[in-house]
Structure formats: structure tokens, C-alpha cells
Backbone bond lengths (Angstrom), bond angles and torsions (degrees), N, CA, C in turn:
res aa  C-N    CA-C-N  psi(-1)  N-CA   C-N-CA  omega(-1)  CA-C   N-CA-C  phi
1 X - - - 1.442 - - 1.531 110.88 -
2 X 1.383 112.14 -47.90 1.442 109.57 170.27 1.498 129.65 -58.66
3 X 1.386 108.62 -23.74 1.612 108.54 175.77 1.530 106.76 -76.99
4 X 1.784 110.41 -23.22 1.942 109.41 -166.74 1.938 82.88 -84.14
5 X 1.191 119.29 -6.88 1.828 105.48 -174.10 1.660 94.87 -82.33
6 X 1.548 118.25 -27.26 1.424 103.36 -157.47 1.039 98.71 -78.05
7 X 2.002 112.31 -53.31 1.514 104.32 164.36 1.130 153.73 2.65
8 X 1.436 113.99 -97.77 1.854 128.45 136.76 1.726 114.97 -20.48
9 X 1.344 132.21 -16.88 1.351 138.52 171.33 1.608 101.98 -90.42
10 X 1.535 118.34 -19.58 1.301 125.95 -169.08 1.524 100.87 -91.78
11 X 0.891 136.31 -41.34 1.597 166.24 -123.66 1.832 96.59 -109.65
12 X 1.318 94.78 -68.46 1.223 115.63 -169.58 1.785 128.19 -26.81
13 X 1.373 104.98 -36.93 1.600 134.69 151.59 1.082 121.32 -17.90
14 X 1.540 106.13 -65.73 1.113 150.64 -117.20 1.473 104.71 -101.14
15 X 1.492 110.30 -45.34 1.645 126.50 -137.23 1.350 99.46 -81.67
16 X 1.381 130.97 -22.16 1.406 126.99 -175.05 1.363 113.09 -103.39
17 X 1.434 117.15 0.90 1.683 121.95 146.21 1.073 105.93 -56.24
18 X 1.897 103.62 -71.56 1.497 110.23 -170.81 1.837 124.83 -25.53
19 X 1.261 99.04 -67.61 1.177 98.21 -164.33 2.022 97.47 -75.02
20 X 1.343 134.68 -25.74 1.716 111.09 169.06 1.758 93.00 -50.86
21 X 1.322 129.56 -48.75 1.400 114.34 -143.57 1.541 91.72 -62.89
22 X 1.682 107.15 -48.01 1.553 108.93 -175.76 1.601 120.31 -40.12
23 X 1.510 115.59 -44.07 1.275 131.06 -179.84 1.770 103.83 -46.68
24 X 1.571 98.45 -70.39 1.416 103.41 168.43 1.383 119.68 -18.18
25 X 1.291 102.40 -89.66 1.137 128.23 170.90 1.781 117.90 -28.50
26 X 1.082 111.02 -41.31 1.655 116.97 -178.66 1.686 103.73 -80.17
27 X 1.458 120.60 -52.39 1.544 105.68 178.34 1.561 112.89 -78.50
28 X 1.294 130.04 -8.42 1.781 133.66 167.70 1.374 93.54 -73.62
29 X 1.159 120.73 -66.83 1.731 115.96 -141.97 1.323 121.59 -163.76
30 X 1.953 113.28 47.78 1.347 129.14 -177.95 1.781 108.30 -34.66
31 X 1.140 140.34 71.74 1.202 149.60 -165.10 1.105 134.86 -136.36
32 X 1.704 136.91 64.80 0.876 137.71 -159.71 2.117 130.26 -8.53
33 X 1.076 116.61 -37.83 1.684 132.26 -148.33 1.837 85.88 -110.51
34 X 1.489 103.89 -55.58 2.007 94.89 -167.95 1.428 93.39 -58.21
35 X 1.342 124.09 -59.13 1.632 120.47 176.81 1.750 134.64 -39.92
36 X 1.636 104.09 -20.72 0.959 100.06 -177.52 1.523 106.30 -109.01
37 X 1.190 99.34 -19.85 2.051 108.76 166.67 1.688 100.41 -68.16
38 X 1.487 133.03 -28.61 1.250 112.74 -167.17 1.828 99.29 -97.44
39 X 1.467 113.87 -22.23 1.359 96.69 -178.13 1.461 110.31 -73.71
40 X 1.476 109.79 -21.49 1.990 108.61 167.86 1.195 111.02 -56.99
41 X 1.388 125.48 -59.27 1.370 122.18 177.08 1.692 110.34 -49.95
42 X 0.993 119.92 -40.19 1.870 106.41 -175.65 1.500 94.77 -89.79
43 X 1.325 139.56 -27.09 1.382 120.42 -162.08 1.960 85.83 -75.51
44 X 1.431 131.01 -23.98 1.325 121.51 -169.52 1.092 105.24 -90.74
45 X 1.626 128.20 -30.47 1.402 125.55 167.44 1.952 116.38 -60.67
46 X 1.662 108.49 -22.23 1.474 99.25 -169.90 2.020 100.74 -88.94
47 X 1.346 95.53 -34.08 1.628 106.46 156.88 1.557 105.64 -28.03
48 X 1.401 104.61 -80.23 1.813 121.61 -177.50 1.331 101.95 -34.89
49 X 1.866 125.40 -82.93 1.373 132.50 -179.28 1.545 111.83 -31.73
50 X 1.265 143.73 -41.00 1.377 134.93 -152.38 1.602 92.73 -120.08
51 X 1.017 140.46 13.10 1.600 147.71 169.42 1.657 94.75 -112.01
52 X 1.391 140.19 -42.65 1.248 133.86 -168.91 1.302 108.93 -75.22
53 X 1.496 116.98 -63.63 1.860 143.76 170.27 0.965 105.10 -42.83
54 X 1.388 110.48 -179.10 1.805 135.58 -178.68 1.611 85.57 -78.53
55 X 1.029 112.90 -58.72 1.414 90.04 -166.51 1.295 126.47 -57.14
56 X 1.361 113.65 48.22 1.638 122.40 173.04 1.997 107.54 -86.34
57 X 1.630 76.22 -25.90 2.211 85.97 -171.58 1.402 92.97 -61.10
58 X 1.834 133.54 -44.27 1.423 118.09 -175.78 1.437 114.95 -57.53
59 X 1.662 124.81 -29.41 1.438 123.86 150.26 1.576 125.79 -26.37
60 X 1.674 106.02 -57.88 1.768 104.79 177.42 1.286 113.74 -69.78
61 X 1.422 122.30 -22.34 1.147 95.72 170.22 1.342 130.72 -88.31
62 X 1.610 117.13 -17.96 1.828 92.52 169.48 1.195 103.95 -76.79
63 X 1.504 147.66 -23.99 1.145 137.98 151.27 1.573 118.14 -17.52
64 X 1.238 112.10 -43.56 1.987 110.81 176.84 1.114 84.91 -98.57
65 X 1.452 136.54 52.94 1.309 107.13 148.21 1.645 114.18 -153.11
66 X 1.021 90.78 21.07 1.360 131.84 166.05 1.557 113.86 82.95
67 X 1.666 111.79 25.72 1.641 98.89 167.15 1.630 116.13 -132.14
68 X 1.418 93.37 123.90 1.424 107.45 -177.22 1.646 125.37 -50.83
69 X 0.857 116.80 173.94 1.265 101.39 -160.41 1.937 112.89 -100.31
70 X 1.172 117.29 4.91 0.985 143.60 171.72 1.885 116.71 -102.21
71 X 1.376 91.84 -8.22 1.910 97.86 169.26 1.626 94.27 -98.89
72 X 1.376 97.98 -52.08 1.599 117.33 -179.13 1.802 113.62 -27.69
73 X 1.694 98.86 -45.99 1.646 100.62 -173.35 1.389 121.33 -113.37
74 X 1.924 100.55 1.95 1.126 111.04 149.79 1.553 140.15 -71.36
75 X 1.049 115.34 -39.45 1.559 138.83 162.00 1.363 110.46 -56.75
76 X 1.643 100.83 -40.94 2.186 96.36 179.85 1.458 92.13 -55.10
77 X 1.438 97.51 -64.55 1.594 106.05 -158.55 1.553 111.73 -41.75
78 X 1.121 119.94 -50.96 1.123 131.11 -158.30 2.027 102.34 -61.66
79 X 1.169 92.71 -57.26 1.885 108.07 158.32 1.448 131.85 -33.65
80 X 1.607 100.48 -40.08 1.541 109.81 165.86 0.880 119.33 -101.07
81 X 1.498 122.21 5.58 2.311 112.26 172.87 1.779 78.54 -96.13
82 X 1.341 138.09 -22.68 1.372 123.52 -163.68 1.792 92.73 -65.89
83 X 1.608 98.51 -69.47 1.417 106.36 177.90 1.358 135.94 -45.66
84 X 1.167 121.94 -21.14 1.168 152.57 165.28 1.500 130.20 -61.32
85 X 2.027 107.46 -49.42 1.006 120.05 -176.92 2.003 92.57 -85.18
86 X 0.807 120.97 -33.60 1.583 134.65 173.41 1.662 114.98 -38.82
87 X 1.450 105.65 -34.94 1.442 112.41 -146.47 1.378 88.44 -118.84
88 X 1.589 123.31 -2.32 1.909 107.44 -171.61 1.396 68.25 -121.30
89 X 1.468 149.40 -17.32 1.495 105.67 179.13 1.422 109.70 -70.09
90 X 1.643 103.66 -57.95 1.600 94.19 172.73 1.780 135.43 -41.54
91 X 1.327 85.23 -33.24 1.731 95.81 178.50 1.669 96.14 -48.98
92 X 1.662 108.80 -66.53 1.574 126.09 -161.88 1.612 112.17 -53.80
93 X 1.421 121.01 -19.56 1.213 123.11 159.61 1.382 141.32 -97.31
94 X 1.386 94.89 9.33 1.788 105.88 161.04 1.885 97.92 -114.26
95 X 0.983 124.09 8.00 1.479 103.63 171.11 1.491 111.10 -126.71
């Protein structure tokens, strides 16, 4: 439970991209599959950004804390097709 708290502390950044991209994403192309092909592409592009940058040191630390960094951007990811799939159903039933 304590590693899914640091997580969500990892995430947290994050969440008010998510949902503009979702927005995007809902008046272009409310579509289950393009949405989840484009959040792979940014969840691998935000992978890229924080492995290139300084912010690689927030890397060592979930590293001491026992999550690799490939659980680390699995779990985001996994968090934003949830949130994601959440936000185009509702989207898909007001339009």
C-alpha cells in the first residue's frame, strides 16, 4: 500500500495534463484504442523526459524504495487508460 501511496505522489503532476489530453482526445476522437495508443506514446515519451532531465534523481528514489522504474511507469500508465477510459464514456454520453 505504501509503494501505491508513493505512486499516486508520482502521478499527481501529471493528472491535469491527463485529463486536457483526455479533453483533446474526447472532442477529436472519443474512441476507445486511438486514446489508448496515444496515452502509450506520452506515457513512453514522459518515461524519455524524466530518464533524459534532472529529474532522473526522482528515479533513485523510488528505486530505494523498492519500485523499479518500469513498475513505476507501468502503474502510471495503467492509472491513466483507467482514467481515461472513465472520462470518454462519460464524455460519449453527453455527445
Amino acid at each position: 500500500m505504501q509503494q501505491f501511496l508513493t505512486i499516486l505522489a508520482f502521478y499527481r503532476p501529471f493528472v491535469v495534463w491527463s485529463f486536457v489530453i483526455n479533453a483533446v482526445i474526447g472532442f477529436l476522437n472519443p474512441e476507445f484504442m486511438p486514446a489508448i495508443v496515444t496515452k502509450l506514446f506520452l506515457a513512453v515519451f514522459l518515461w524519455y523526459l524524466v530518464k533524459v532531465t534532472s529529474a532522473r534523481k526522482k528515479l533513485n528514489f523510488y528505486k530505494r524504495l523498492g519500485i523499479s522504474p518500469f513498475k513505476l511507469f507501468s502503474i502510471v500508465f495503467l492509472m491513466d487508460i483507467i482514467l481515461t477510459m472513465g472520462f470518454l464514456v462519460v464524455f460519449k454520453e453527453f455527445t
